[in-house]
C-alpha positions in Angstrom: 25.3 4.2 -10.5 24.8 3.2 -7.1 23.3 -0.2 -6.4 19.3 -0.5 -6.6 17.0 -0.1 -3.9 15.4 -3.4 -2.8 11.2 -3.7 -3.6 10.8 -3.3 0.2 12.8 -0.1 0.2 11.4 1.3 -2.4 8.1 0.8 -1.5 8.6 2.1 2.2 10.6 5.3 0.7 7.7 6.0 -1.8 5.1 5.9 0.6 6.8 8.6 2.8 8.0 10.7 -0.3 5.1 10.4 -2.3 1.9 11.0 0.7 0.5 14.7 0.8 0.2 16.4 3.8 -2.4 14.9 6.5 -2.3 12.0 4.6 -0.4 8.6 6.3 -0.9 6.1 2.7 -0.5 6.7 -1.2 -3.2 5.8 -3.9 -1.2 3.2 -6.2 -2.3 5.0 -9.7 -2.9 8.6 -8.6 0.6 9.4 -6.5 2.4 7.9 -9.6 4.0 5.0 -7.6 2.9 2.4 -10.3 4.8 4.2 -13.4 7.5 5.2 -10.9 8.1 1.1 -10.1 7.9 0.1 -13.5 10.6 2.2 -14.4 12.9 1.8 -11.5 12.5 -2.5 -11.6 12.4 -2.6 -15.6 9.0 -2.6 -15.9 8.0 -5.6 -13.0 4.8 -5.6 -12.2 4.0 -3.7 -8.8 0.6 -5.2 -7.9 2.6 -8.7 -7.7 5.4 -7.2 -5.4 2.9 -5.0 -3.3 0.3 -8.7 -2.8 3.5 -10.2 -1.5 4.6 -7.4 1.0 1.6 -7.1 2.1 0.9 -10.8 2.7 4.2 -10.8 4.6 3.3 -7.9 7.2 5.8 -5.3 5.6 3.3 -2.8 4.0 -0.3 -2.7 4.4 -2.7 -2.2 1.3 -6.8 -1.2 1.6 -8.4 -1.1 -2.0 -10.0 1.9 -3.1 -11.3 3.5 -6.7 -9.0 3.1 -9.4 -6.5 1.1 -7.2 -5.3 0.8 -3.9 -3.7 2.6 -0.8 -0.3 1.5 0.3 0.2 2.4 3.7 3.4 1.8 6.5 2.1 -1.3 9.1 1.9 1.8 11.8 0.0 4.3 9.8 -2.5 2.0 8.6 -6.7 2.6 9.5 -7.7 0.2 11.5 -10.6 -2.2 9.9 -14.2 -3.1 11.0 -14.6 -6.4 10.8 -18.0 -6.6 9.0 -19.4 -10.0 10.2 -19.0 -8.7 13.8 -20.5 -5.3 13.0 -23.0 -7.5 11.6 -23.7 -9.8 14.5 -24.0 -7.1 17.0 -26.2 -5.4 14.9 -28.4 -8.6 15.1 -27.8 -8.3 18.8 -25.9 -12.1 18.6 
């Protein structure tokens, strides 16, 4: 067997494989990428490996119902920041 794929890999190739048509991320649960990174890394745990790509600018992850989106840094949404939405509602 060839040599394994590192987390980053994997998690890059997943989100391209896995995304359905007009779609740029994958739900964690839904697309099967959870199960499918439990078995390939011996059953690690993917939330930990995802929190720490993430927090290091290599994959981008919004939460949504039953999990989260995992998207590419370049095919994430871009976010509203809340407190400014806020601020200018308040006309400050």
């Amino acid at each position: 067997m060839s040599e394994k794929m590192s987390h980053e890999e994997f998690i890059k190739k997943a989100i391209v494989s896995l995304r359905k048509e007009g779609y740029k991320g994958i739900h964690s649960v839904y697309s099967g990428f959870n199960n499918a990174f439990k078995k390939y890394f011996d059953n690690e745990n993917p939330v930990d490996v995802t929190n720490k790509l993430a927090q290091e600018g290599k994959i981008v992850l919004r939460p949504v119902k039953g999990g989260v989106m995992l998207y590419l840094p370049e095919d994430a949404p871009a976010t509203k920041d809340a407190g400014d939405e806020a601020l200018k509602k308040m006309g400050l």
